[in-house]
N, C-alpha and C positions, 0 to 999 in steps of 0.2 A: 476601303482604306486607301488611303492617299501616302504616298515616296518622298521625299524629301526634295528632290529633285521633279517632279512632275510639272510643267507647263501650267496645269491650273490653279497653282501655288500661287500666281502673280491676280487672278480675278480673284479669289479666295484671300488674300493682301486685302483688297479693295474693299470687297464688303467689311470686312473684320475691322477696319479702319473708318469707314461710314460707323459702320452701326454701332462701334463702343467708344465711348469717349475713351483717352488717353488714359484717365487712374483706371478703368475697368478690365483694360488688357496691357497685356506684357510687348514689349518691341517683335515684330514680324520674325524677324532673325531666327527668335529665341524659339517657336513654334517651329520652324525651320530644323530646328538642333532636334526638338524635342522628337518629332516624326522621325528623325534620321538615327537619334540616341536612346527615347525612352521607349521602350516595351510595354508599359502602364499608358501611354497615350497615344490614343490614336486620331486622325483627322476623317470623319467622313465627307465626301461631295456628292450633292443631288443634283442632278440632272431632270429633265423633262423634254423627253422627244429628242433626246441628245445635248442639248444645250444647258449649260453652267444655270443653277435658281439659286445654292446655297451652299452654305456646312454644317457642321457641329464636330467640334473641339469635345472629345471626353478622356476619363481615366477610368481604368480598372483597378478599383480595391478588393481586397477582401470582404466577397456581400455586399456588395453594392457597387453602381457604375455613378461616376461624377462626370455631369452636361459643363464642360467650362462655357462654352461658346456657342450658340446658336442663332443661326442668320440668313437670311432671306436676301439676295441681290433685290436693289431696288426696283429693277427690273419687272421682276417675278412677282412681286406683291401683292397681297389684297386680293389672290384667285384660289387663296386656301390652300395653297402648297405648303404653306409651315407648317399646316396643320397634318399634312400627309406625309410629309418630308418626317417629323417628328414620330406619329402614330409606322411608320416604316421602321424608324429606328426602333422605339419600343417594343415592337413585337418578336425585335432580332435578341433582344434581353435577354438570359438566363438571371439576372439578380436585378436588383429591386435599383431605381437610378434615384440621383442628387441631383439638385439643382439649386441656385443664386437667384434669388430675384431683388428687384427694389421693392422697398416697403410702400406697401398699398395706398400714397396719400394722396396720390390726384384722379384724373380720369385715366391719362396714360398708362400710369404704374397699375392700378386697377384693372386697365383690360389687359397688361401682358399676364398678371396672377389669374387672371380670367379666365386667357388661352389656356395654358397649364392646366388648368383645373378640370378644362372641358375635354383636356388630354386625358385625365383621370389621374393626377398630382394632389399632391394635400398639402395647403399651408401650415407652415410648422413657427406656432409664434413666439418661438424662444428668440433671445436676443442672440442675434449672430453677427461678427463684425469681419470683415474679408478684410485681411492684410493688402499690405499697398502691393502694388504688382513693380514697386520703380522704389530703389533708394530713394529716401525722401518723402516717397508721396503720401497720401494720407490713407489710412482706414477710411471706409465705408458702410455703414450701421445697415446689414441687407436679412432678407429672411431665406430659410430653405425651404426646398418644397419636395416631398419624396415622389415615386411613384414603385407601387408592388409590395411586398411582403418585407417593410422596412417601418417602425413603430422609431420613429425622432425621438419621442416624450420618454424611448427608453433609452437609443442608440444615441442622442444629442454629440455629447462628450467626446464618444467614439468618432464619431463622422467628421465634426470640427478635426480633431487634432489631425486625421488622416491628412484630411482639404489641406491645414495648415502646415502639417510636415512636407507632404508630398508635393502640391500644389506652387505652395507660395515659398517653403522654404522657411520657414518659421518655425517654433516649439510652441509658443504661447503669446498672447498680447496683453 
């Protein structure tokens, strides 16, 4: 878990800023706040041999953990650290984790639900729309994907409005 104040808050800036377009994540600042103010989220950083590869951005609900953010410095890539970096994280779970993805329509979006999957994640093909992360900006029509002892096709309803209350700051769209 990562301080609010910590030095590798500024590489951890950088990827998060590479890897998510603008409507996908919130202003740097606000992660900033959240690490220093929320108790439900935390930032983790992976290292390799010492040196900076990534993060993941999550929250603690009730039964279940939510992935906001997950990233690989460019650096690091393409040597299957995501894939370790991630399978680390999971094994440290006591509850079943959420996650966002884009809907499966090209090759790209298809091999990130791919990753996930080979994680041991379930696509969940209800419609789910993420509130904008920015006054103004738009919805984004995205799917979840569970991992662990968490049934979507029962908990759907539950898990949204958590994301939406907690997350985005929302009630309903």
């Amino acid at each position: 878990m990562t301080e609010a104040n910590d030095p590798i808050l500024d590489q951890v800036e950088r990827t998060y800023n590479e890897a998510f377009p603008v409507e996908e994540r919130r202003d740097f600042a606000l992660v900033r706040q959240l690490i220093a103010n929320e108790p439900a989220f935390q930032l983790r950083v992976f290292y390799r041999e010492g040196t900076y590869v990534g993060f993941l951005s999550n929250w603690q609900f009730a039964g279940f953990r939510y992935v906001e953010h997950f990233a690989i410095d460019p650096a690091a890539r393409n040597g299957g650290i995501g894939g370790i970096a991630l399978r680390l994280f999971l094994a440290l779970q006591e509850d079943a984790v959420v996650l966002e993805v884009e809907l499966p329509v090209d090759e790209l979006t298809r091999r990130r639900v791919g990753f996930y999957e080979r994680q041991g994640f379930r696509l969940d093909t209800q419609r789910y729309i993420q509130p904008p992360y920015r006054l103004g900006g738009t919805s984004l029509e995205l799917r979840l994907m569970s991992y662990g002892p968490l049934d979507l096709s029962q908990r759907f309803a539950e898990v949204r409005d958590a994301l939406y209350q907690k997350v985005y700051g929302v009630k309903s769209l």
